[in-house]
Backbone as JSON, one array per atom type, in Angstrom:
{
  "sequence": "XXXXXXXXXXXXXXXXXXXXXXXXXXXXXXXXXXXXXXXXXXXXXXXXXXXXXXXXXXXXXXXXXXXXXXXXX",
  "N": [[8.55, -18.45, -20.39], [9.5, -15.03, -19.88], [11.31, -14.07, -17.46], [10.08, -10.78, -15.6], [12.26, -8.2, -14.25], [11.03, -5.65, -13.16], [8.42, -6.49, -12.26], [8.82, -8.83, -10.35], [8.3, -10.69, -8.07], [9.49, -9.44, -4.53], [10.51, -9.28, -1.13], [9.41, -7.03, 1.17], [10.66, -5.34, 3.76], [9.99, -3.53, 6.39], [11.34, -1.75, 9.05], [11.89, -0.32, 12.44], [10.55, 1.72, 12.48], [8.61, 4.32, 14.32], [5.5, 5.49, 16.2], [3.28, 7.93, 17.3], [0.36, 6.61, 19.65], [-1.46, 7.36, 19.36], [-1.89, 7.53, 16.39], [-0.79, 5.16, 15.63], [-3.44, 3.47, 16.41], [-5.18, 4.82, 14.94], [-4.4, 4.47, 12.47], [-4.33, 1.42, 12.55], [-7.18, 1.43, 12.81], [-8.09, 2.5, 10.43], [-7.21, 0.99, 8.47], [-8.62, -1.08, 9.11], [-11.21, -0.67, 8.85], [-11.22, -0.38, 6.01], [-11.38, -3.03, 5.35], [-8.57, -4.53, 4.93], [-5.08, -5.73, 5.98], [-3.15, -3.99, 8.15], [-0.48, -3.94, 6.74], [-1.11, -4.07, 4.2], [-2.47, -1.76, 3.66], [-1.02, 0.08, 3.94], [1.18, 0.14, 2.09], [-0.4, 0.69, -0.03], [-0.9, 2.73, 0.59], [1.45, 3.87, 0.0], [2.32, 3.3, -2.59], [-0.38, 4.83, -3.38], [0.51, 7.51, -3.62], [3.21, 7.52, -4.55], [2.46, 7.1, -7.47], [0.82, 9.3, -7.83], [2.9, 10.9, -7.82], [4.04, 10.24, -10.42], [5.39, 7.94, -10.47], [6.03, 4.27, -11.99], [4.59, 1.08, -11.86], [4.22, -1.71, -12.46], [2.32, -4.54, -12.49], [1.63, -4.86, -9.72], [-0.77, -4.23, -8.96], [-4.16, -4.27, -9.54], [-6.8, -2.87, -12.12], [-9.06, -0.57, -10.41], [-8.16, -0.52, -7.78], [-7.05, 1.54, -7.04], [-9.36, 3.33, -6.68], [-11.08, 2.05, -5.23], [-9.68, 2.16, -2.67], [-9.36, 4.86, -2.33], [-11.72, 4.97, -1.94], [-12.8, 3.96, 0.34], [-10.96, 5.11, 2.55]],
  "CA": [[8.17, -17.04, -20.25], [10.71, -14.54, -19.63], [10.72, -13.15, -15.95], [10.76, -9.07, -16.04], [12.42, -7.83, -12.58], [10.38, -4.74, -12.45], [7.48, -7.3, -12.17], [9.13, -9.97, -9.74], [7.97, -10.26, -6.3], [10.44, -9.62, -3.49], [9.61, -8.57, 0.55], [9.31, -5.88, 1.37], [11.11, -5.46, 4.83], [10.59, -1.98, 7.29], [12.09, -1.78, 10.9], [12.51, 1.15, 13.36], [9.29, 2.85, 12.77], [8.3, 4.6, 15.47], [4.56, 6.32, 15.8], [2.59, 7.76, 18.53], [-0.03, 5.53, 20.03], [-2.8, 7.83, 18.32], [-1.59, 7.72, 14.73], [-1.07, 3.76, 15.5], [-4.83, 3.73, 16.11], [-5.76, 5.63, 13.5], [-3.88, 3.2, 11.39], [-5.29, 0.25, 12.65], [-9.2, 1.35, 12.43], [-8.74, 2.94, 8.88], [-7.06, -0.43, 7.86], [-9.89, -2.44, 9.55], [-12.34, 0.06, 7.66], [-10.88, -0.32, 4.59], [-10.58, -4.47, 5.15], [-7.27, -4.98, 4.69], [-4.58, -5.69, 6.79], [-2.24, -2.45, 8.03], [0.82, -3.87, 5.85], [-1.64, -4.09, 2.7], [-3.2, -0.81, 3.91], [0.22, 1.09, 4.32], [1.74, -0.17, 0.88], [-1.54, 1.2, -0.66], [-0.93, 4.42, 0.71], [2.33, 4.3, -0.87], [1.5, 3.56, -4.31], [-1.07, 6.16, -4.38], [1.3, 9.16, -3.31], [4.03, 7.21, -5.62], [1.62, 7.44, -8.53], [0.25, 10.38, -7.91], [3.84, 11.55, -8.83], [4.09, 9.59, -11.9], [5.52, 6.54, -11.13], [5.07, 3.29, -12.47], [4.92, -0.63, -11.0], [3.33, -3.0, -13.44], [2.08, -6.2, -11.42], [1.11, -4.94, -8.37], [-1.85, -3.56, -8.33], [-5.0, -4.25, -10.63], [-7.4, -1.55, -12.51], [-9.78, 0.1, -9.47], [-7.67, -0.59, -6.67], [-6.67, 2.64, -5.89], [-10.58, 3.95, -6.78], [-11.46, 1.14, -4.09], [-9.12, 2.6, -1.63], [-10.18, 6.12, -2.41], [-13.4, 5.3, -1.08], [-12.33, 3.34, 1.63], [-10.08, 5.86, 3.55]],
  "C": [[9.26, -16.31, -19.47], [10.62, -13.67, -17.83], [10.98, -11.01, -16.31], [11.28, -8.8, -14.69], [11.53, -6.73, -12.88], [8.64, -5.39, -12.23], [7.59, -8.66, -11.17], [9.25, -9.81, -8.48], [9.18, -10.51, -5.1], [9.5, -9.2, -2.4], [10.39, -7.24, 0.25], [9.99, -5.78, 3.24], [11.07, -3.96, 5.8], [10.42, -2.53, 8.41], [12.01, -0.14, 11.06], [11.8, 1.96, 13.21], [8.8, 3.22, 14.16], [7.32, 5.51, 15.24], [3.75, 6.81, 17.23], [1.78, 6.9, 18.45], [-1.37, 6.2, 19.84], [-2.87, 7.78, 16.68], [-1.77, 6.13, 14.5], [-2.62, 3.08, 15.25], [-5.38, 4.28, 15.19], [-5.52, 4.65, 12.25], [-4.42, 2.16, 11.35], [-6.78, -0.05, 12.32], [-8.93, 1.81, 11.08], [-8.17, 1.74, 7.83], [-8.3, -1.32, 7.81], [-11.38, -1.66, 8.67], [-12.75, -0.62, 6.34], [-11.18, -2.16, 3.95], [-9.86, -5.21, 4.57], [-6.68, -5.44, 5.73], [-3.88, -4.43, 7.05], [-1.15, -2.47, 7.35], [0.12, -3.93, 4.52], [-2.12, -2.58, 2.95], [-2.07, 0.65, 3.68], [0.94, 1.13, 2.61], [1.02, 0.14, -0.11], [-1.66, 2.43, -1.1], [0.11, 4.64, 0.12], [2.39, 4.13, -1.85], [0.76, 4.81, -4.53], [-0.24, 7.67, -4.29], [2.66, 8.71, -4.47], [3.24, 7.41, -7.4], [1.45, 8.83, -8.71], [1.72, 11.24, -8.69], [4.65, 10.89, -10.1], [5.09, 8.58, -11.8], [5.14, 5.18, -11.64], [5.96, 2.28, -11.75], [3.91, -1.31, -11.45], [3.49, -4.1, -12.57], [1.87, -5.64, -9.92], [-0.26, -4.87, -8.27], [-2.94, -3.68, -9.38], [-5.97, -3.0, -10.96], [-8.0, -1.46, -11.18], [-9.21, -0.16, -8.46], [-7.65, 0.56, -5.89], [-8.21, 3.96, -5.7], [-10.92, 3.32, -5.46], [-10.82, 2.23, -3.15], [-9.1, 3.78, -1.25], [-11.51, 6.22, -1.0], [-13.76, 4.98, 0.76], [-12.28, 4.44, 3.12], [-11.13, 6.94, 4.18]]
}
């Protein structure tokens, strides 16, 4: 089976974020809400604002995910 790269899992790597120590919180409980972790929770949020402007990423993400996470937040 042929590998596709826009389908082939790499890391994902961010540094040097810096947030206040209310937004961090905020992050943390609407992760723990949601029950995820905050790096599945964060990568969520960027898909749906990446979508939202019409891109695409086959293999990440299955049908209702981002309905799930809708409801979640």
């Amino acid at each position: 089976m042929a590998n596709n790269s826009e389908t082939q899992a790499v890391n994902l790597l961010l540094s040097g974020s810096r947030v206040t120590t209310g937004f961090r919180s905020s992050l943390f409980d609407a992760a723990n809400r949601a029950g995820m972790s905050v790096n599945e929770f964060v990568i969520t949020a960027a898909a749906e604002k990446l979508k939202q402007r019409g891109a695409s990423f086959p293999g990440v993400f299955r049908k209702g995910d981002f309905d799930e996470m809708a409801g979640a937040a």
